[in-house]
C-alpha positions as a LaTeX table, in Angstrom:
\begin{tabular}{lrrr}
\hline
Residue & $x$ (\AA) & $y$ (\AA) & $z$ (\AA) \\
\hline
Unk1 & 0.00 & 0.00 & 0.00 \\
Unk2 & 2.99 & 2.07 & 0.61 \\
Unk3 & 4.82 & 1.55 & $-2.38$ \\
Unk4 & 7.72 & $-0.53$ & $-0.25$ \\
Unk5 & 9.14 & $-3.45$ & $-1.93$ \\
Unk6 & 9.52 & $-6.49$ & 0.41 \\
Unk7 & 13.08 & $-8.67$ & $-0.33$ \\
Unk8 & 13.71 & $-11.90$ & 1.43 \\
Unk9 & 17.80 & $-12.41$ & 2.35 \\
Unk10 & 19.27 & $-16.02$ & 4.16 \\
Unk11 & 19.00 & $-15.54$ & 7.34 \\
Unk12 & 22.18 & $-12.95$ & 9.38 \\
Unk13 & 23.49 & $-9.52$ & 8.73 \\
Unk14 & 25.84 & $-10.96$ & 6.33 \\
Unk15 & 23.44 & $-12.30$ & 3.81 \\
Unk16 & 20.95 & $-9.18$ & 4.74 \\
Unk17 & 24.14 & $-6.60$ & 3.87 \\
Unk18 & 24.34 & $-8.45$ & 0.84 \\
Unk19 & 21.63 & $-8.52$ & $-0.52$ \\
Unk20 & 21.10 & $-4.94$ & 0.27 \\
Unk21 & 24.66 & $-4.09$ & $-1.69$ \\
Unk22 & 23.86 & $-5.73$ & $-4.34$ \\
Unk23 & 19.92 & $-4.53$ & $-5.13$ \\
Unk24 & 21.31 & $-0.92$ & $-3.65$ \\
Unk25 & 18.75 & $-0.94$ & $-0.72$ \\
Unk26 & 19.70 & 1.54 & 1.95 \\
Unk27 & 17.13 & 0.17 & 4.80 \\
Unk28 & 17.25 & $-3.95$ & 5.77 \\
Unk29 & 16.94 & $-5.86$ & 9.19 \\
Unk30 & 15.85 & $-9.01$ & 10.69 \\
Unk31 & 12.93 & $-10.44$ & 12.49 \\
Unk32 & 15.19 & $-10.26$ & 15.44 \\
Unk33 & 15.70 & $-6.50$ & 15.74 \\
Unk34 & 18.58 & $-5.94$ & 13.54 \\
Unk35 & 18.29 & $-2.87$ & 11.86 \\
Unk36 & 20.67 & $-2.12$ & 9.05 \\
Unk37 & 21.08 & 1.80 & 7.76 \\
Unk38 & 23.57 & 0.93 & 5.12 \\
Unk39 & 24.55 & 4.68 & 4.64 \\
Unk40 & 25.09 & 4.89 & 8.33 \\
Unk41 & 26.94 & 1.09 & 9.46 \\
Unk42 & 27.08 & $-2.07$ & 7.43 \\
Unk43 & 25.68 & $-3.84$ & 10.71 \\
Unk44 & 22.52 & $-3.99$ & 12.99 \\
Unk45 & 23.13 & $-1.30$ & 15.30 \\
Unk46 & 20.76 & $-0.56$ & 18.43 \\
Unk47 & 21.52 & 3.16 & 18.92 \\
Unk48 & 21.26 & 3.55 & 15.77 \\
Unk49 & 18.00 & 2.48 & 15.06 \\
Unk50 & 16.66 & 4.90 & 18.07 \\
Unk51 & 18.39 & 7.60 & 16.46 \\
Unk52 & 16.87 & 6.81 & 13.57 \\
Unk53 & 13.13 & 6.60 & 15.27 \\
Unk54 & 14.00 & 9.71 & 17.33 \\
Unk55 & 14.74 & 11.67 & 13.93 \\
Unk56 & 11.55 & 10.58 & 11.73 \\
Unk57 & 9.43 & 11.67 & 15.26 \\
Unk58 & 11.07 & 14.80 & 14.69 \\
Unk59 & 10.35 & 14.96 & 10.64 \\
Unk60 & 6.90 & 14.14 & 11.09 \\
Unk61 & 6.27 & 15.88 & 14.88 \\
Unk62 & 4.63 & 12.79 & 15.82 \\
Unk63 & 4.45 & 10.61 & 19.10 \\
Unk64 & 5.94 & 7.25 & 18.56 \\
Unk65 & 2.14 & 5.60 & 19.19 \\
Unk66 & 0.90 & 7.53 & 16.39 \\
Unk67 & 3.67 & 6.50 & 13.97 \\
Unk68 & 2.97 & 3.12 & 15.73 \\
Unk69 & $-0.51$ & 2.82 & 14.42 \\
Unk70 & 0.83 & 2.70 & 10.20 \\
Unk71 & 2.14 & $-0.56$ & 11.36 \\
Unk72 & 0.14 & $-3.65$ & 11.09 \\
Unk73 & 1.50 & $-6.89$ & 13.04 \\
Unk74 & 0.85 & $-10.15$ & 11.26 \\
Unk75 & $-0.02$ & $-13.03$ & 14.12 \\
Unk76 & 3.32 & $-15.31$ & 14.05 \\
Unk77 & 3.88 & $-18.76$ & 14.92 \\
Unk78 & 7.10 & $-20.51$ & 15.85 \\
Unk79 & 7.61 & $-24.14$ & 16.60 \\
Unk80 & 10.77 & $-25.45$ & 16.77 \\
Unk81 & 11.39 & $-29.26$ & 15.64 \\
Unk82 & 14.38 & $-31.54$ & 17.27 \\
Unk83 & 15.88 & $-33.16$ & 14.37 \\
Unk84 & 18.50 & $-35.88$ & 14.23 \\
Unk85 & 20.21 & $-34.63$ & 11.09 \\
Unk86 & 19.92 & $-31.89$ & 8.43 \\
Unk87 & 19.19 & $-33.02$ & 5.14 \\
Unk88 & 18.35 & $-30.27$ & 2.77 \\
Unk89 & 14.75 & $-29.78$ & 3.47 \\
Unk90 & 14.16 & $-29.07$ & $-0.61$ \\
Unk91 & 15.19 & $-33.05$ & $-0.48$ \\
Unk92 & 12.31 & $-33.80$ & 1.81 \\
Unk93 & 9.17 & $-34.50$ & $-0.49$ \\
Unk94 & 6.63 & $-34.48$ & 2.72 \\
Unk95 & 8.23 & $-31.41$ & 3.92 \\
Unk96 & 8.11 & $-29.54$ & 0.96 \\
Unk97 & 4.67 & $-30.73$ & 0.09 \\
Unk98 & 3.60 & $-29.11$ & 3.37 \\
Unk99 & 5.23 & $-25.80$ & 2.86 \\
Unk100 & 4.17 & $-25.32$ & $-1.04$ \\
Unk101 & 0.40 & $-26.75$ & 0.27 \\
Unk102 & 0.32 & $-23.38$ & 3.58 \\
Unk103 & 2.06 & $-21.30$ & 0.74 \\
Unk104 & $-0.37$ & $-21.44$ & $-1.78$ \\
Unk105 & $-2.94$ & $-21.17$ & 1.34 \\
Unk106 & $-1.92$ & $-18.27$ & 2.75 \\
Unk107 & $-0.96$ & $-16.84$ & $-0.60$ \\
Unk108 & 0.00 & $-12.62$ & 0.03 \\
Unk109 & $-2.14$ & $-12.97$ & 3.49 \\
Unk110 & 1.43 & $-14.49$ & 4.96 \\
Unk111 & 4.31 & $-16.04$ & 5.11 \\
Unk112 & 6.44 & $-18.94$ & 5.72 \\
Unk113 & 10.18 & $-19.58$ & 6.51 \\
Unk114 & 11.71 & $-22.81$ & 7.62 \\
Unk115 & 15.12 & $-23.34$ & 8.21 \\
Unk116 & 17.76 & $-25.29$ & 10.33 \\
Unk117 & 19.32 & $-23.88$ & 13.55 \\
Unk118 & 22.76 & $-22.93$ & 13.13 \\
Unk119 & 23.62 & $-23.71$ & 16.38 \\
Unk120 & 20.94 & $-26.97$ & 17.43 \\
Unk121 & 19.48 & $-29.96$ & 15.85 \\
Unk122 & 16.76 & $-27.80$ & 15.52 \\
Unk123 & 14.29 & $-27.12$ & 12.57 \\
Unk124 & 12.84 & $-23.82$ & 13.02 \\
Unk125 & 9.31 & $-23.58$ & 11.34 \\
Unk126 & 8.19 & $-19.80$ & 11.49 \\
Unk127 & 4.60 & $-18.79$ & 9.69 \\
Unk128 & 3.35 & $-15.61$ & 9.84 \\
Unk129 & $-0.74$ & $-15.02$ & 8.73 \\
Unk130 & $-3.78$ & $-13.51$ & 8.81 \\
Unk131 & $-5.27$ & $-14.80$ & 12.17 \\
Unk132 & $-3.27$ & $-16.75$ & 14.88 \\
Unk133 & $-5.94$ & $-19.93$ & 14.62 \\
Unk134 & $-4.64$ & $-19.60$ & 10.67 \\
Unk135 & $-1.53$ & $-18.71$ & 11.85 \\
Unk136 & $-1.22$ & $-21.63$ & 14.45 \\
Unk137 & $-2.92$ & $-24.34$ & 12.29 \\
Unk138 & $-0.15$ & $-23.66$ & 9.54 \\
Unk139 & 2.83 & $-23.85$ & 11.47 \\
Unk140 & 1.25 & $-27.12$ & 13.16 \\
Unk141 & 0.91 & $-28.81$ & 10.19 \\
Unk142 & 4.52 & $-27.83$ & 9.14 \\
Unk143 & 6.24 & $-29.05$ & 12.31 \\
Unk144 & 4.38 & $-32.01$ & 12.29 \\
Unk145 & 5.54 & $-33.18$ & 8.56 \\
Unk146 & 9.32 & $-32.10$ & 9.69 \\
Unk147 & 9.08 & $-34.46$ & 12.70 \\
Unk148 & 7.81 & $-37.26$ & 10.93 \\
Unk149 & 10.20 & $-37.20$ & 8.15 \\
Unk150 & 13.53 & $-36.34$ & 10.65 \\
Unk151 & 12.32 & $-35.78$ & 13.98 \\
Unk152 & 13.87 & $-37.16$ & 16.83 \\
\hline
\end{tabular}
């Protein structure tokens, strides 16, 4: 609605910074806070990003709740599997079925990202959608393919 174009990077500042360089994108972050002003720091930077709320307060001589309100938070879901090894999950026919099948449901209402911990035998199955039963249901029915094909 606001004319912003959404990109999707791997997951870490690295791969975010990256793909910002390389489409020339000055604004990026993560779901987990990091905020990247690539014509201020190549990195996620906390201050930064207050600054940076601080200053468009300022532009726009609004409280933060007002600026608040031209946000609209999706419900999110996120389970995480135990695995006992990480095949590539495009290798998984169940799996994948399951993610193309709440994909196509959820269509532009949401979103869904499943990955492997980088740290844990973990499968992290993350949906984002229109209403948390929608939301919840999705992500269920995920998980549940992931643990039969490699759960522990």
């Amino acid at each position: 609605r606001m004319g912003i174009e959404h990109l999707d990077a791997k997951v870490g500042d690295r791969n975010v910074l990256k793909l910002m360089i390389e489409r020339d994108v000055k604004l990026g972050g993560e779901q987990s806070g990091h905020i990247i002003f690539r014509d201020l720091h190549t990195t996620g930077d906390g201050i930064i990003s207050a600054l940076q709320c601080l200053a468009a307060m300022k532009r726009r001589r609004a409280k933060l709740s007002e600026l608040a309100k031209l946000v609209k938070i999706a419900p999110q879901e996120l389970i995480n599997v135990k695995v006992k090894s990480r095949p590539p999950l495009n290798r998984i026919p169940a799996v994948t079925k399951a993610i193309d099948k709440v994909e196509k449901e959820l269509g532009d209402r949401g979103r869904v990202l499943v990955r492997y911990s980088g740290t844990e035998l973990l499968c992290r199955v993350m949906v984002e959608g229109p209403t948390a039963s929608v939301t919840n249901k999705s992500a269920e029915y995920i998980a549940r393919a992931v643990k039969k094909a490699i759960g522990t």
